[in-house]
N, C-alpha and C positions, 0 to 999 in steps of 0.2 A: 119127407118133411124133416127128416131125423138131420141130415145131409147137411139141410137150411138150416135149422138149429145149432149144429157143431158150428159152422163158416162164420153164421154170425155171433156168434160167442167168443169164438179167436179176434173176428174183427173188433166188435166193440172191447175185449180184453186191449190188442193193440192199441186203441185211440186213447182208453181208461191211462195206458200206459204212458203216453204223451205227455198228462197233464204232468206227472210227477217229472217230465225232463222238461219240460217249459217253467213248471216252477224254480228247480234248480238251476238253470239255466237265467233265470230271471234275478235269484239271488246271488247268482255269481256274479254278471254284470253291474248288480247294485248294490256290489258289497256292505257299503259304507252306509246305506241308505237301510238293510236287512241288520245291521249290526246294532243300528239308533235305535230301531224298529223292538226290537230284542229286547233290548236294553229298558227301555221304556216300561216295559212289561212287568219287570223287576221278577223275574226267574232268579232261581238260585244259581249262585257263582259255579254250583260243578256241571251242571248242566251243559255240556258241550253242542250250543246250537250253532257254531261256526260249521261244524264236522254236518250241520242237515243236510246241504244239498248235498254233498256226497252219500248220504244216504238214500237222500231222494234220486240217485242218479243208479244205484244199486239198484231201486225200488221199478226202477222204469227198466232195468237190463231186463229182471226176472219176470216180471208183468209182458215185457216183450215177446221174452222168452217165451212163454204159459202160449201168449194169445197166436206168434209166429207156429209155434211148432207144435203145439197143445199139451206141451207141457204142464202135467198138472192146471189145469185150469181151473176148477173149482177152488184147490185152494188158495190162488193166488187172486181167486174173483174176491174173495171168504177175508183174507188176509187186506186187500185193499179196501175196503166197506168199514172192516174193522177199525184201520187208521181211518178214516173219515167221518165213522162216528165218536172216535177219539178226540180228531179237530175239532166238531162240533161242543163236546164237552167242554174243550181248552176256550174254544171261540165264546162260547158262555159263562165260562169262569171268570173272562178276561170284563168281559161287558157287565157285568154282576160287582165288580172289584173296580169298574170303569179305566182298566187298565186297555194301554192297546190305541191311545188317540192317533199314534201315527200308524197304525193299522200291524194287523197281526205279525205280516212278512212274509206272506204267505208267496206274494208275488211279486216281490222287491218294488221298486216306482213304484208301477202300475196302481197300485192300493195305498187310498189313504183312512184312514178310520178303521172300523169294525163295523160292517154296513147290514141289513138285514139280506142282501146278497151275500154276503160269507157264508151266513148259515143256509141257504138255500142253494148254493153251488156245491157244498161239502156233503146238503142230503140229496140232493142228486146223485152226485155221485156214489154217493153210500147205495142208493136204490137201484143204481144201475151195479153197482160190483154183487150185488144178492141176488141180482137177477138175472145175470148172467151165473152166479155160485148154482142158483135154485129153480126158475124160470122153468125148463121144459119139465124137471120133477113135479112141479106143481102141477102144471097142464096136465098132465099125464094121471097125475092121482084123483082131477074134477071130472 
């Protein structure tokens, strides 16, 4: 059972890892569409959100990394959960300020608003990166 546990912890680490290169991938295609999106927001000027997806494109090497070869796993499950309950704070800061009409930019096009779906994709995924972080320790200690 241990076997099954490792396999799929690297699998869902990989897929976890996806989302962050679809989103980069998403705001590179829509540049111009990610930069309004931004802008909109009224972020502070030093704020370099042009430079996200390539962070987001880092974020998908290492999380690949972790879940391909099991590298560090946990804390790259630990580390991803943690930006996701980050987004959620941003996504609520944003919606609280009613900032955000053309949508965070999370996913360049694809998104327009700030939808009660943001927050529930970001704590999804929040609950899948701890669960994968925590998951069979839990088991193991009930």
């Amino acid at each position: 059972m241990d076997l099954l546990w490792q396999v799929a912890r690297r699998v869902i680490l990989f897929g976890l890892s996806l989302v962050w290169l679809i989103a980069a991938v998403a705001k590179l295609h829509a540049s111009a569409t990610f930069s309004s999106q931004t802008a909109a927001l009224g972020l502070p000027s030093w704020l370099p959100m042009g430079a996200l997806p390539y962070a987001e494109i880092a974020l998908f090497l290492v999380t690949a990394a972790a879940g391909l070869f099991a590298w560090r796993t946990r804390p790259m499950a630990i580390l991803n959960g943690a930006i996701y309950i980050a987004f959620i704070a941003f996504l609520a800061w944003e919606k609280i300020h009613n900032l955000g009409a053309l949508g965070c930019g999370c996913f360049g096009e694809i998104q327009r608003g700030i939808t009660a779906g943001d927050f529930i994709r970001d704590g999804a995924l929040a609950i899948v990166s701890f669960a994968v972080a925590y998951g069979r320790s839990v088991v193991k200690s009930a």
